[in-house]
C-alpha positions as CSV (number, residue, x, y, z in Angstrom):
1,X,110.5,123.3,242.1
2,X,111.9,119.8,244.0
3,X,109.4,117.0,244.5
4,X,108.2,116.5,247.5
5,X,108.3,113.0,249.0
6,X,106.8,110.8,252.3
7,X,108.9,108.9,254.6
8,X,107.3,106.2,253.9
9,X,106.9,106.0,249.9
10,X,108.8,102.9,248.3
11,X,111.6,104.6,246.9
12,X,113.2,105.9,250.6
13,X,114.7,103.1,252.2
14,X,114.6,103.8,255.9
15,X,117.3,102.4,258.4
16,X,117.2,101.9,261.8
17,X,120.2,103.8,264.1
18,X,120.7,103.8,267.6
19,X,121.9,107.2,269.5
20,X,124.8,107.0,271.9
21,X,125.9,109.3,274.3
22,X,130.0,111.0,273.6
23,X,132.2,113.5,275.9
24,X,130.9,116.3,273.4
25,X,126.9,115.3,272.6
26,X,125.5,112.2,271.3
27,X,125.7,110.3,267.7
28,X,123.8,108.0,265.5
29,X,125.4,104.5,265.1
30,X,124.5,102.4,261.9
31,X,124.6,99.2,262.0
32,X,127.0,97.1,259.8
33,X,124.5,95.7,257.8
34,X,123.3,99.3,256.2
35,X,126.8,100.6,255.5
36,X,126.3,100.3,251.6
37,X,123.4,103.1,252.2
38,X,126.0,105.1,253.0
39,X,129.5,107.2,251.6
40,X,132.1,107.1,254.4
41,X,134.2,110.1,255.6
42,X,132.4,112.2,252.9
43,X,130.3,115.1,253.6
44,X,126.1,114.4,253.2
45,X,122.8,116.6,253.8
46,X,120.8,115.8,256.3
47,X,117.1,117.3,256.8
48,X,116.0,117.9,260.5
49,X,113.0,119.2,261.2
50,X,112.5,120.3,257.3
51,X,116.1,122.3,257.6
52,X,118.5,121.0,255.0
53,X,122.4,121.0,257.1
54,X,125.4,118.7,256.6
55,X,127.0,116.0,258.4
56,X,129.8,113.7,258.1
57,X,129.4,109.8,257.7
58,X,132.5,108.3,259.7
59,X,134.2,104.9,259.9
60,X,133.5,102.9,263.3
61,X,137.1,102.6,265.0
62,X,136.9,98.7,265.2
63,X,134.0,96.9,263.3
64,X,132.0,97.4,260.0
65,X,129.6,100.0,261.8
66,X,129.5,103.5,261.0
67,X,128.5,106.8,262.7
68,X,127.3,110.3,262.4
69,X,129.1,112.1,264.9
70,X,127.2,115.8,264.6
71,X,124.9,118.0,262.4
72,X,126.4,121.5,261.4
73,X,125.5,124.3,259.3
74,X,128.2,123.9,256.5
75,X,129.8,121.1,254.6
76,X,133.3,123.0,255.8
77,X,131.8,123.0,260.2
78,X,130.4,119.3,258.9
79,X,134.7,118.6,258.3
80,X,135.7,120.1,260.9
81,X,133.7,121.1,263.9
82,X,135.9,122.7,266.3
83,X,133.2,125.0,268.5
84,X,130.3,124.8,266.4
85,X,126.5,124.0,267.6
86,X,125.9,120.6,266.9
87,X,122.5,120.4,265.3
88,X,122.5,116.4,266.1
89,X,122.3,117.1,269.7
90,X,119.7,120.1,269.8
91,X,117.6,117.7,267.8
92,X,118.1,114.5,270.0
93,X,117.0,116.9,273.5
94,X,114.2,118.3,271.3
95,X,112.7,115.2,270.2
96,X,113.7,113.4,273.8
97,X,115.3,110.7,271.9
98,X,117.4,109.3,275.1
99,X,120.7,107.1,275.1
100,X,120.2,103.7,273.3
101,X,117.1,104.8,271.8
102,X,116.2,104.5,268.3
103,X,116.2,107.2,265.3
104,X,115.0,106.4,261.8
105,X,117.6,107.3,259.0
106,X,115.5,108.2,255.6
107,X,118.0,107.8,252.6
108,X,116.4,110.4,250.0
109,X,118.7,110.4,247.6
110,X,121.6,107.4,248.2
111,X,125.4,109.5,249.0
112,X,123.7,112.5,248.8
113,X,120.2,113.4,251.1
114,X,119.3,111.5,254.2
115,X,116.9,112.8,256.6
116,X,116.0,112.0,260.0
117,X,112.7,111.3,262.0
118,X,111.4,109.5,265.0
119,X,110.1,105.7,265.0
120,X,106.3,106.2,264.1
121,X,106.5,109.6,262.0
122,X,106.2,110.7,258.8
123,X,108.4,113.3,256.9
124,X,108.1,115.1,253.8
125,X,111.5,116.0,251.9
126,X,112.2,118.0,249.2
127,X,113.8,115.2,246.8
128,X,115.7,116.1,244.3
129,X,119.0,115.2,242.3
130,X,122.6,115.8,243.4
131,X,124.6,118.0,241.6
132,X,126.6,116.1,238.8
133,X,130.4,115.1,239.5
134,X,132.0,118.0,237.6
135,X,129.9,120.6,239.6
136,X,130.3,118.7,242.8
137,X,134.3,119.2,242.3
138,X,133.5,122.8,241.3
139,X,131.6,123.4,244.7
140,X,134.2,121.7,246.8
141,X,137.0,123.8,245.2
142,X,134.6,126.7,246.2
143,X,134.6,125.7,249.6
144,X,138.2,125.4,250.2
């Protein structure tokens, strides 16, 4: 059975995002600074509400930020989107985080689990390790 493990214990490091409004939803922008906390364009789990789903870490256009652009089910809707629900958004008009407002990125496990909570909760996650390189490969051969 996976540990279980507070928001605020010392081993999570917790980083600030912003949510901005786009044509299809909203995302969570990252500020340069806490780029290193994060893989870009690779696929990551994301906890919401206590459900493990995927999302993509993307590459600001201009700048040093980065962004997660949606929440999905799958590592493969996580790629590519197309029609699926965004999780991300749901979450956002649940939680009535509004434009410009803040949400707190928990990084569980660094490239791997990252969870995310309002300003003033506290979360408990499931921490455990990734899956080692050779069965990571595996899975994504799986997946395509």
């Amino acid at each position: 059975m996976a540990d279980r493990i507070a928001s605020d214990h010392p081993s999570v490091q917790t980083i600030r995002s912003t949510c901005t409004e786009t044509a299809a939803g909203v995302k969570l922008e990252v500020p340069a600074d806490d780029r290193d906390a994060f893989p870009t364009d690779e696929i990551v789990r994301v906890v919401l509400d206590g459900t493990e789903l995927f999302a993509r870490v993307e590459r600001a256009l201009t700048g040093e930020e980065l962004s997660v652009p949606g929440v999905y089910e799958t590592p493969d809707l996580a790629r590519d989107p197309g029609g699926a629900t965004d999780r991300l958004t749901e979450w956002v008009d649940d939680h009535g985080v509004s434009a410009g407002g803040s949400v707190l990125i928990d990084v569980v496990e660094p490239e791997f689990l990252y969870g995310l909570r309002l300003p003033g909760e506290t979360v408990y996650y499931d921490a455990r390790e990734p899956p080692t390189d050779s069965l990571s490969e595996i899975a994504r051969d799986l997946e395509d």
